[in-house]
C-alpha positions in Angstrom: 48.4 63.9 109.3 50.4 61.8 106.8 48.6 58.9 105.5 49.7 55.6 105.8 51.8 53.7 103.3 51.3 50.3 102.2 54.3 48.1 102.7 54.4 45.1 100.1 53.4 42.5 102.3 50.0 43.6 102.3 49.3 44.6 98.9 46.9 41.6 98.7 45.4 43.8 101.0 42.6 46.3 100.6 44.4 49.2 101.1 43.1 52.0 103.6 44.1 55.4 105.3 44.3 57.1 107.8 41.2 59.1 106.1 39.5 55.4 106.5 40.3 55.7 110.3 39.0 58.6 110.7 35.9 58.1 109.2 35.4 55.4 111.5 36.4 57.0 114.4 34.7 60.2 114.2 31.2 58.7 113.4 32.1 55.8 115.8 31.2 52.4 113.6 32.7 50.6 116.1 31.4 47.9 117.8 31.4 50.1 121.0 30.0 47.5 123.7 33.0 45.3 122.9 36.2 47.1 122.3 39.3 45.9 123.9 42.8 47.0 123.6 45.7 45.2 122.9 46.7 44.0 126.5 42.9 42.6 127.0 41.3 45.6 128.9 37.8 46.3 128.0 37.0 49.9 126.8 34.1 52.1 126.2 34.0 55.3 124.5 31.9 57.9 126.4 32.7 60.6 123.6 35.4 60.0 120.9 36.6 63.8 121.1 36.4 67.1 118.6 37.9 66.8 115.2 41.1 68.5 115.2 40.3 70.0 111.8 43.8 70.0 110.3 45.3 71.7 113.4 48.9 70.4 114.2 48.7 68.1 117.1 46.0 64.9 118.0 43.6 64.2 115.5 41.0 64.2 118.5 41.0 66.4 121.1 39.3 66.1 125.0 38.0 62.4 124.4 36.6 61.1 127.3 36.9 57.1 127.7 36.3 54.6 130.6 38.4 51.8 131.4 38.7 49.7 135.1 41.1 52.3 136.3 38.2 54.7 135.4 37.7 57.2 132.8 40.6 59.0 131.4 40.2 62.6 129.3 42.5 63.6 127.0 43.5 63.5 123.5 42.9 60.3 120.1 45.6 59.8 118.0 45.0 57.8 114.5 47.6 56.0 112.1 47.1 52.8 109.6 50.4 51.1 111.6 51.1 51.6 115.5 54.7 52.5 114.1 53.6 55.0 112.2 53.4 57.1 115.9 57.1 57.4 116.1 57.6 57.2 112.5 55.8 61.2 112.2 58.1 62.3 115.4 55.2 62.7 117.3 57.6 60.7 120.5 58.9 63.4 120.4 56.3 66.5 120.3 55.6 67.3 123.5 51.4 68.2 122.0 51.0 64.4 122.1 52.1 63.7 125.5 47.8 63.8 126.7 47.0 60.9 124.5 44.7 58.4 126.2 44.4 55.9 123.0 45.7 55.0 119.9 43.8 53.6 117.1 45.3 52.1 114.5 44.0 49.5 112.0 47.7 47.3 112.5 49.0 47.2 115.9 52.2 45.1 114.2 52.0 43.4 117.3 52.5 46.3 120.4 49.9 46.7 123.0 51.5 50.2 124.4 52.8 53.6 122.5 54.8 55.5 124.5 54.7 59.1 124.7 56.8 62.2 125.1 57.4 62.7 128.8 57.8 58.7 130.2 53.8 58.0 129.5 52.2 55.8 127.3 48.7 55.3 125.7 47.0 51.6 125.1 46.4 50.6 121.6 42.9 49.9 120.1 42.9 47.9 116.9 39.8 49.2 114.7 39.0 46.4 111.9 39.6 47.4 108.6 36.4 49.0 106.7 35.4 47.0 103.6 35.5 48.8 100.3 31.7 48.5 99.7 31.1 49.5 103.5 33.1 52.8 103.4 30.5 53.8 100.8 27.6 52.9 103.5 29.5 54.9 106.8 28.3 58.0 106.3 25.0 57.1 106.7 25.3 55.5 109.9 27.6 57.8 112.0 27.6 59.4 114.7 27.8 63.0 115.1 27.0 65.4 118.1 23.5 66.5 118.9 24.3 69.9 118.4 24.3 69.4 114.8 21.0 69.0 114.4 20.1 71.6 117.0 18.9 74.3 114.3 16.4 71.1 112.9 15.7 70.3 116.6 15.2 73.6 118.7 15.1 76.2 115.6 17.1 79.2 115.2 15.4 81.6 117.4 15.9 79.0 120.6 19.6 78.0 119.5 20.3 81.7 119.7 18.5 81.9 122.5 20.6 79.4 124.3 23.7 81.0 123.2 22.8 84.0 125.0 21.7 82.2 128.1 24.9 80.4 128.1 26.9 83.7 127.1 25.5 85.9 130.1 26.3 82.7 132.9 30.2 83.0 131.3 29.9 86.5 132.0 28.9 86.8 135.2 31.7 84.5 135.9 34.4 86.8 134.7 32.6 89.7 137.4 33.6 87.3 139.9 37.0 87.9 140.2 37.2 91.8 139.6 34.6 92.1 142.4 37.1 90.2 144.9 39.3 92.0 143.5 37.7 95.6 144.3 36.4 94.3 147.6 39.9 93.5 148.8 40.6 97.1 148.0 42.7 96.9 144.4 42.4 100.2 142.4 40.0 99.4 139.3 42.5 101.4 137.4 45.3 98.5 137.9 42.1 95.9 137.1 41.6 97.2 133.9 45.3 97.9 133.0 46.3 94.4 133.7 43.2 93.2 131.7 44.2 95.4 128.8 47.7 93.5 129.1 46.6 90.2 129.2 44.1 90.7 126.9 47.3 92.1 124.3 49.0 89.3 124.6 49.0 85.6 122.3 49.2 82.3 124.4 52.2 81.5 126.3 52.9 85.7 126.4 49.8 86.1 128.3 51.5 85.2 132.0 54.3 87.4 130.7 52.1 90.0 129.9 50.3 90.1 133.3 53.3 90.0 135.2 54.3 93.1 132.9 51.2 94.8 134.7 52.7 94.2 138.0 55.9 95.5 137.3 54.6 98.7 135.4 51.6 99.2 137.4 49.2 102.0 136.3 50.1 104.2 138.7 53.4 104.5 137.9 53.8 104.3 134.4 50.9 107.3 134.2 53.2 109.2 137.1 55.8 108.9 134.2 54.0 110.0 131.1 51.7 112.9 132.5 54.2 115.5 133.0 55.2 115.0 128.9 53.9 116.9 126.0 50.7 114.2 124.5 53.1 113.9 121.8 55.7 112.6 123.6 53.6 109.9 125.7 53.6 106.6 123.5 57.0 105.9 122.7 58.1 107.2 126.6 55.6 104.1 127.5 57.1 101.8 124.8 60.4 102.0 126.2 59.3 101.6 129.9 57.6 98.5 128.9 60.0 97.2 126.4 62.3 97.7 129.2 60.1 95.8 132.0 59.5 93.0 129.5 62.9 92.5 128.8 63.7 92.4 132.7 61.6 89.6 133.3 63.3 87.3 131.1 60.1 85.8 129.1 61.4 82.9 127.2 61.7 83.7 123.3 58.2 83.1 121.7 57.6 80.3 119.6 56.9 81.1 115.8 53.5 83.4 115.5 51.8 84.4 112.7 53.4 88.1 111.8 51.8 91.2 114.0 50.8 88.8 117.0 54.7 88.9 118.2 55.1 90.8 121.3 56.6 94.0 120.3 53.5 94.9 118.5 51.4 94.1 121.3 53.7 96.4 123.8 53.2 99.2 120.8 49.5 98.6 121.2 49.9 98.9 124.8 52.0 101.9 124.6 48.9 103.6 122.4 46.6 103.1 124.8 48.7 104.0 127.3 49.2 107.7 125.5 45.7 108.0 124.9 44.3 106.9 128.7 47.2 108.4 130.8 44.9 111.4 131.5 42.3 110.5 133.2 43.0 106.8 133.2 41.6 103.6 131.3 38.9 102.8 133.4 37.7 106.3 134.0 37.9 106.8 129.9 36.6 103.8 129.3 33.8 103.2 131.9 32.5 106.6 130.8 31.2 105.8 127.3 28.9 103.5 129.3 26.6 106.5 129.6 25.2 106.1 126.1 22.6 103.4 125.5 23.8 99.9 124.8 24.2 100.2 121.2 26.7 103.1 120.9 28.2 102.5 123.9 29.4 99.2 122.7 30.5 101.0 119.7 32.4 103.7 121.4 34.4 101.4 123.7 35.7 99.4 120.6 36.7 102.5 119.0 38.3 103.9 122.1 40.2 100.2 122.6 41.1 100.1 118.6 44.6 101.8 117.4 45.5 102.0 113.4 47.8 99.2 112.8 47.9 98.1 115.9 45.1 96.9 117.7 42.4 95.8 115.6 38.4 95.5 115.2 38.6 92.3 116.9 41.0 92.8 119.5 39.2 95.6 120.8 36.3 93.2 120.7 38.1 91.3 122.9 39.4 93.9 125.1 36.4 95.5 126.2 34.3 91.8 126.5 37.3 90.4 129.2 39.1 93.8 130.9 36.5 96.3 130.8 32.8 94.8 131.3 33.3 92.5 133.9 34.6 95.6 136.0 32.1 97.4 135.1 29.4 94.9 135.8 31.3 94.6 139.0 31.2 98.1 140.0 27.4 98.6 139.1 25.6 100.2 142.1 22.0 98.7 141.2 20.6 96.1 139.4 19.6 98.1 136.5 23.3 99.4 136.3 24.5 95.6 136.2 21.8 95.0 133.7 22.8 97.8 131.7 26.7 96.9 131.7 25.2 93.1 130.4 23.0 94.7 127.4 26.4 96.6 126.4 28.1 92.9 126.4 25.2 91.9 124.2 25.7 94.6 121.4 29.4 93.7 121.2 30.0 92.0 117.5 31.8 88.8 116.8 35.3 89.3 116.9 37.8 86.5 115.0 36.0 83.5 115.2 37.8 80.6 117.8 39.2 77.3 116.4 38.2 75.5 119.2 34.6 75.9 118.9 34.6 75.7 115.0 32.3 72.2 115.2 29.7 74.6 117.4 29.9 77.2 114.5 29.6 74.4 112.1 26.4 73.6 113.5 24.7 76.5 114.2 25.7 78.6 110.8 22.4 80.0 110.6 22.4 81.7 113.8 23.7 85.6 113.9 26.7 85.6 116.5 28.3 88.5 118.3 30.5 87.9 121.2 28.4 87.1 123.6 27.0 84.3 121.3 30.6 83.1 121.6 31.2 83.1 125.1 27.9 80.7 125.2 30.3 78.9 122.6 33.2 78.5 124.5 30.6 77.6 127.6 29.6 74.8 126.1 33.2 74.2 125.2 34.1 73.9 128.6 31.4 72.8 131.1 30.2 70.0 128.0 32.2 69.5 125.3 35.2 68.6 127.0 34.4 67.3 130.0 32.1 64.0 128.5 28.8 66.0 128.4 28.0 65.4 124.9 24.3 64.7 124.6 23.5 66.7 127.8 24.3 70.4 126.9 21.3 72.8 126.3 21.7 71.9 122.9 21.3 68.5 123.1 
């Protein structure tokens, strides 16, 4: 975010930033029993929201505040001005259409911003921090009890909880394969359209799945088992290049290079060649013979191709499309027990952006993807929805 600018009417004025703001804000020195905004509604703050960390969009994300029409969720914006809001072009950036408040430190007289898409947020004046008191903030924020967990709990039970937390997101993800199987779905199509989806970047992802309904397993492995191995991967390329294009997926937004779709449908098309035998959960559920250890290893080797798929996607791959069904089919406890020490063994694969403040605060602790999961767990049952001080690390 670009800082404010001091206009000359108030150079007699100690200047302040944005940087100011958001000192305030994220440790909350706020006088939090008496805020109002700008057309005279009282507010509280039940959790001032995660640090967007220099990521485009909000400057806080998932805040949860409570106001007479009750609380609200969504996302903090900070400037110096209220002006500056539509100054940046964020009116119209459709990432800042969830904002539930906007503090500024000058509300040059507005009580409402409004907000891509008809909606608007209520502004919160935050008094301007004394030069000598900026020194003295840090000292009295606020920050999440999770960053004092290591101090708190120690390593051994932070990791502990992780694991915990890890194993209950887990078992979630069985959930829906086991419908899935019960309703009579061919675990074959379960783990091609988890390969799929799992391929894909953000808004591809629904593309991507649809893909596996289009080209189901069945018939795309029909297609490529009467070829010479040779001839396999690029015969699936074009049948999915093909598919893809018949759906008529909106053009992707910019991505990073590699992450576009064509090198996901080459990834695809790999696996594709290398499964179309005896099929990817047959292959894959296989190497779940070994102990846990190598097991885990083998199924990241078997779901990594050279330039293609990567370390971490594979990772990926074999934590969301491939253990779950497996967990799922398991015809005993010790099998489903089994299937979860396999999950355990998996390593960490890229690390999430939207968890960074968990990683932040528990650095000491070894992570693998499991670990993770608990991450994101926390993420989603606590972080986001107002839970901060009641998670298990709290």
């Amino acid at each position: 975010m670009a800082a404010g600018v001091t206009r000359v009417a108030d150079v007699r004025r100690e200047y302040v930033s944005e940087a100011d703001l958001s000192v305030v804000w994220e440790g909350q020195l706020l006088a939090r029993k008496s805020l109002r905004t700008e057309d005279g509604q009282p507010l509280r703050v039940i959790y001032r929201g995660l640090p967007a960390g220099g990521a485009a969009g909000p400057d806080f994300r998932d805040a949860v505040v409570a106001t007479p029409q009750g609380p609200r969720r969504g996302d903090v914006e900070l400037h110096v001005r209220a002006s500056d809001f539509r100054r940046h072009g964020h009116h119209e950036n459709p990432a800042y259409a969830g904002i539930v408040l906007h503090a500024v430190f000058d509300a040059e007289g507005e009580a409402y911003t409004d907000l891509p898409g008809g909606g608007s947020a209520p502004l919160l004046v935050v008094p301007r921090p004394s030069r000598r008191s900026r020194g003295r903030a840090a000292a009295r924020a606020w920050a999440e009890p999770c960053a004092t967990a290591i101090e708190r709990l120690g390593e051994e039970a932070s990791a502990a909880a992780l694991d915990r937390l890890g194993e209950m997101r887990f078992r979630q993800k069985m959930n829906g394969p086991r419908e899935r199987l019960a309703a009579g779905e061919a675990r074959d199509e379960l783990v091609w359209e988890g390969l799929l989806e799992g391929l894909a970047y953000g808004a591809d992802r629904e593309a991507f799945r649809r893909l596996a309904a289009v080209v189901s397993w069945a018939s795309l492995a029909a297609s490529l088992r009467p070829l010479a191995p040779g001839e396999r991967e690029e015969a699936a390329k074009e049948s999915l290049e093909r598919a893809l294009a018949g759906l008529a997926v909106a053009p992707p937004r910019a991505v990073r290079p590699g992450n576009g779709p064509e090198r996901r449908i080459a990834g695809a098309a790999a696996l594709c060649a290398r499964f179309a035998a005896n099929g990817p959960a047959g292959a894959l559920l296989a190497l779940l013979a070994q102990s846990a250890r190598p097991a885990a290893s083998s199924l990241v080797r078997a779901l990594s191709v050279p330039r293609l798929i990567g370390r971490g996607r594979a990772v990926e791959l074999a934590a969301n499309a491939v253990l779950p069904l497996a967990a799922a089919l398991a015809a005993s406890a010790e099998e489903e027990a089994h299937v979860g020490a396999v999950y355990g063994e998996l390593p960490l694969p890229a690390r999430y952006g939207a968890v960074r403040h968990l990683h932040r605060a528990l650095a000491p602790v070894r992570l693998s993807a499991r670990r993770q999961q608990g991450m994101l767990y926390l993420l989603k049952q606590y972080c986001t929805q107002g839970g901060c001080g009641r998670c298990p690390l709290s």
